[in-house]
N, C-alpha and C positions, 0 to 999 in steps of 0.2 A: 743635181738637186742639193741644196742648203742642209747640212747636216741635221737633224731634228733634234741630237743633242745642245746643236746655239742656239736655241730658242732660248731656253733658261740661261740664269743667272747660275755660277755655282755658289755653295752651300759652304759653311765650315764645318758643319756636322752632317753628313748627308743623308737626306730623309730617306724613308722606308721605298721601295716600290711597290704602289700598289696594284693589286692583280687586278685586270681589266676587268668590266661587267662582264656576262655571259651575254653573247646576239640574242635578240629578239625583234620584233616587228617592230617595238618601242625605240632600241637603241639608236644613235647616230651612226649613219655609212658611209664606207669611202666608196669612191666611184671611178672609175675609168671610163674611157669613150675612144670613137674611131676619131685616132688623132689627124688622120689623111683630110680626113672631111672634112674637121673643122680648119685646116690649115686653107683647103680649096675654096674658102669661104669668100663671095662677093660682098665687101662692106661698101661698095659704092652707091648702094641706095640708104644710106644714111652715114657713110663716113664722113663728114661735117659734124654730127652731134657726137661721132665715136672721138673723131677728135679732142673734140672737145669737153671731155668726158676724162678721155686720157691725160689732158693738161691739169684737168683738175688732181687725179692719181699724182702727176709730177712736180706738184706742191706739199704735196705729205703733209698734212695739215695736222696732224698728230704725230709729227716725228719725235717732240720732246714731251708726250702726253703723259706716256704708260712710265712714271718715272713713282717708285715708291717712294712713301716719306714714311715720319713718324708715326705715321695712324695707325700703321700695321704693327708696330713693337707691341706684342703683349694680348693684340685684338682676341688672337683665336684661344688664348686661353680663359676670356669672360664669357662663353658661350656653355649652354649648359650639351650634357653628353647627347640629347636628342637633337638641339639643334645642331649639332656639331655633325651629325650623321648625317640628317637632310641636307644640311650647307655641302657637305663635301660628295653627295650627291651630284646637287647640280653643280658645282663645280668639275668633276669629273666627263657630266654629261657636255658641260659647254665646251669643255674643252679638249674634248673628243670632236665635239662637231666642227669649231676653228680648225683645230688640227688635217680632219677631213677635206677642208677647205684649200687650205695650204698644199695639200699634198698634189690633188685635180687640179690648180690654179698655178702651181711649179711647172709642173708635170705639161699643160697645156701649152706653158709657154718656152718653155726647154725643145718641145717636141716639132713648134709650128713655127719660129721665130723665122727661119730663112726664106718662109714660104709667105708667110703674113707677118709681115713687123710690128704693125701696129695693134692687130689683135694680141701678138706675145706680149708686147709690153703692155698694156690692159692687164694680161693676167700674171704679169712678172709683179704689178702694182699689188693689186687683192693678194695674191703671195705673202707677199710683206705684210702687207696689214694683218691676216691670217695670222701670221707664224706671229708677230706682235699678241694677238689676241692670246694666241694660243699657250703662250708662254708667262705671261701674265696672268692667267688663268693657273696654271700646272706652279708656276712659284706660290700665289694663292694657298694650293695645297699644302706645299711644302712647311706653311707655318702652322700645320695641323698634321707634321712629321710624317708625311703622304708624298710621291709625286709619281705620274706615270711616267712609262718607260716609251715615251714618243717612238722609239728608234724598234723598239718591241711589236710597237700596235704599228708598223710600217711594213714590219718583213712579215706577220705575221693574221693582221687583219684581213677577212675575207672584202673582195674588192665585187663591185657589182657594177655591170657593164650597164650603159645609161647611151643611147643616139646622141648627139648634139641635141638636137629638139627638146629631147627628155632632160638632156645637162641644163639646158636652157630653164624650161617651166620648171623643177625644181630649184634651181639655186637663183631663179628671181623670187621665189616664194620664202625659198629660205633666209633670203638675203632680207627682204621688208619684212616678214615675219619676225625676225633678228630686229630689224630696227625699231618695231611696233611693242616687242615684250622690251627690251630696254627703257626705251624714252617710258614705260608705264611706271617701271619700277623704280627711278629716278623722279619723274614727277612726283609720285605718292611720297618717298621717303624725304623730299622735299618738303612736302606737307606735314610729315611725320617723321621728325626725325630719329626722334625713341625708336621708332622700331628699322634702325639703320643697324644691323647685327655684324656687317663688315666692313673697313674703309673700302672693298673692292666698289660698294656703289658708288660711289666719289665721283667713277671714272665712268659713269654710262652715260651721262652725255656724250659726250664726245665719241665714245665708244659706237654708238649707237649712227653716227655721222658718217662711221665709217660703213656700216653697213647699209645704208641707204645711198651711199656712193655705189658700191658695188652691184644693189638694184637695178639703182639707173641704167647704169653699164647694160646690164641684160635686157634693160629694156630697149634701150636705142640697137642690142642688138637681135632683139626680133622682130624688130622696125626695119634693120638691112636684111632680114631673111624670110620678107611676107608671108611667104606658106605658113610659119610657124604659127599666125598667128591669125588666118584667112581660111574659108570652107570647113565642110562641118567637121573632119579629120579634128583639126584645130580646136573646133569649138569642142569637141569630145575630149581631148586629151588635157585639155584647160580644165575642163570641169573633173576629171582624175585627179589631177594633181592637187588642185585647190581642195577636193575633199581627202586624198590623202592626208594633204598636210596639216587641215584642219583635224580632223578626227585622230591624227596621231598625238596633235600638240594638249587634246581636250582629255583623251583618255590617258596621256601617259603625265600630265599636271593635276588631275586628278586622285590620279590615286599617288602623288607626291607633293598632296596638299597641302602636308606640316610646313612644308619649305614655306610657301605664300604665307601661312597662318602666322611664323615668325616673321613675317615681312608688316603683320598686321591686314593680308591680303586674303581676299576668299577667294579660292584657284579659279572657280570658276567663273563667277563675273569677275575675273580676270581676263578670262581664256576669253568669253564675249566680248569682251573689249577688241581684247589683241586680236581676233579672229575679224568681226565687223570692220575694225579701221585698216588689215590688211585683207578683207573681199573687197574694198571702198578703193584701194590703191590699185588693187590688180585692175579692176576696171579702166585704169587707164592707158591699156596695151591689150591684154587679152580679149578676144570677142565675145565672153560671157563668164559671169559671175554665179556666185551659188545663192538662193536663195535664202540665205541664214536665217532673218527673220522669221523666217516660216515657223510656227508654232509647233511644227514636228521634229524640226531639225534636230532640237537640242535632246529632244523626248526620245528620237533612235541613239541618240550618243550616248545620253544614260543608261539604257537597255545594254550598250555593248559594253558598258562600264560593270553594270551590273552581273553579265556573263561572264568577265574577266576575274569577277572575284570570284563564281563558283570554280573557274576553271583552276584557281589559284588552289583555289580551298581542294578540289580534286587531286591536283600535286602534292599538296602536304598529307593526303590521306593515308600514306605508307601503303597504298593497296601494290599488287605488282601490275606489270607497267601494259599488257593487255586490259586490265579490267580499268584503270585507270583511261586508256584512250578510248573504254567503250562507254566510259562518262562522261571523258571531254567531249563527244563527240557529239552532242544535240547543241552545246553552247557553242561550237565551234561552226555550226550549219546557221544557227540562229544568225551569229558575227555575221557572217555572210552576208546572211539576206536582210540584215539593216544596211547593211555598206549598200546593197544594192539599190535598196528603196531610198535610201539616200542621195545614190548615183540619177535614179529617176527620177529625181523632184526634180520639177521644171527650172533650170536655171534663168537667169535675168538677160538680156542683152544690154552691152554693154552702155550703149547711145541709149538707152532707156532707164540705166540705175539710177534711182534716188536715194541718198543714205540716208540711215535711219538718224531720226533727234536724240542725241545722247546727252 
């Protein structure tokens, strides 16, 4: 594995380390999987698009991208102390999530290479691009005398075992997810440049290219693994994911909506956007989509928004830590049973979606 310290650049004064966020349902996770399996993998029913998919990774089309210039002398010190908090927020969070990526996408192809070559190299490719993102991100920091300790959150981050199937529907989700909040936030600050608070945006197009490659990928390859994405198994674990990862992106941009606010952005018709244009894409692989449209959709996510703050306001209450979980615990039943009636709203098939006019 690629040292997590070459990521970065070094420093002539070198920045603080900062202590990682505390886990939460919120945060970004690293993931492990049964590497045998995915090595024993049949790509001959679509190895022609893996191919070719691959050729495109062996072009690096951002090999001389992520290259800093002038923009960045000085940037992080015109920011005022709030925005400076939320920026290095999400900077932290994105670059925890690349990092996450990097390590599963190494890891995969370190483990299968002699068994599958052409899957290895597929994820030797996203590797690179990964630790690219990821590094880029964490120097980012460094210009606000911050960086994490990659090598830290490696030995020490809890890792959370995921099927193939599972590696699968998450990191095609996360991957066009990725590509859908970028390309927004570059369009807009396109339109608005004033409210351009870092030269990091500069880089989201491109940025963003890259993670719609690495979609692709996943998608051509639950196209060579039909089950994954055929009978009802299928249609049920599409609709989990798709609203995990909706309802994680809605409620955790939410309540970090100063960030969007200095973008000139309102988080949440934000978050509809980015959520709509990736249920619009998954459609084109997965056998069912989620409803979104649906006029309750958005009204259970508020509800669980709204729980998250009592549950918040319960933690800060200095009560001791029994009388405390026997408060969290009607918000904590409530949570539940939105996600559930959420999980139950009828989803779309797929050969029947029509996007909505935006």
């Amino acid at each position: 594995m690629v040292p997590p310290t070459a990521i970065a650049e070094p420093r002539a004064a070198a920045p603080a380390t900062k202590e990682p966020v505390k886990d939460t349902i919120l945060t970004p996770r690293f993931y492990t999987t049964d590497f045998d399996a995915m090595a024993a993998m049949d790509l001959r029913p679509n190895e022609v698009e893996l191919e070719a998919i691959c050729e495109e990774f062996r072009k690096d089309y951002n090999r001389h991208h992520f290259v800093r210039n002038e923009a960045f002398e000085g940037a992080a010190d015109k920011l005022d102390p709030e925005t400076r908090r939320v920026f290095i927020e999400f900077l932290e969070q994105s670059c925890t999530s690349e990092f996450s990526g990097f390590l599963l996408y190494k890891e995969l192809s370190r483990r299968i290479k002699d068994k599958n070559p052409l899957l290895a190299e597929c994820f030797a490719h996203m590797a690179r691009d990964e630790a690219r993102h990821a590094g880029f991100l964490n120097k980012s920091m460094a210009d606000f005398g911050l960086q994490l300790d990659l090598g830290f959150l490696t030995a020490n981050k809890a890792y959370t075992f995921f099927k193939p199937k599972f590696i699968f529907y998450a990191t095609y989700l996360s991957e066009k997810i990725g590509y859908w909040r970028y390309i927004a936030i570059y369009r807009h600050l396109e339109k608005n440049p004033e409210s351009k608070i870092f030269p990091i945006f500069n880089f989201f197009e491109n940025w963003c290219q890259d993670e719609n490659r690495h979609g692709d990928f996943f998608d051509a390859l639950m196209k060579a693994q039909p089950d994954t994405v055929r009978g009802l198994q299928a249609r049920l674990w599409c609709r989990f994911f798709l609203l995990a990862v909706f309802a994680t992106m809605y409620v955790r941009d939410v309540a970090r909506k100063e960030f969007y606010e200095a973008l000139g952005l309102d988080a949440r018709d934000y978050d509809r956007y980015v959520i709509a244009k990736t249920n619009e894409t998954s459609a084109r692989v997965f056998p069912v989509v989620l409803n979104v449209e649906h006029p309750k959709f958005y009204t259970r996510l508020e509800r669980i928004i709204s729980n998250n703050q009592a549950l918040a306001q319960a933690d800060e209450s200095g009560a001791a830590a029994p009388i405390k979980a026997i408060r969290k615990l009607p918000y904590w039943i409530a949570n539940a049973a939105e996600m559930a009636k959420l999980f139950l709203m009828a989803p779309i098939r797929s050969d029947q979606f029509q996007p909505a006019v935006r």
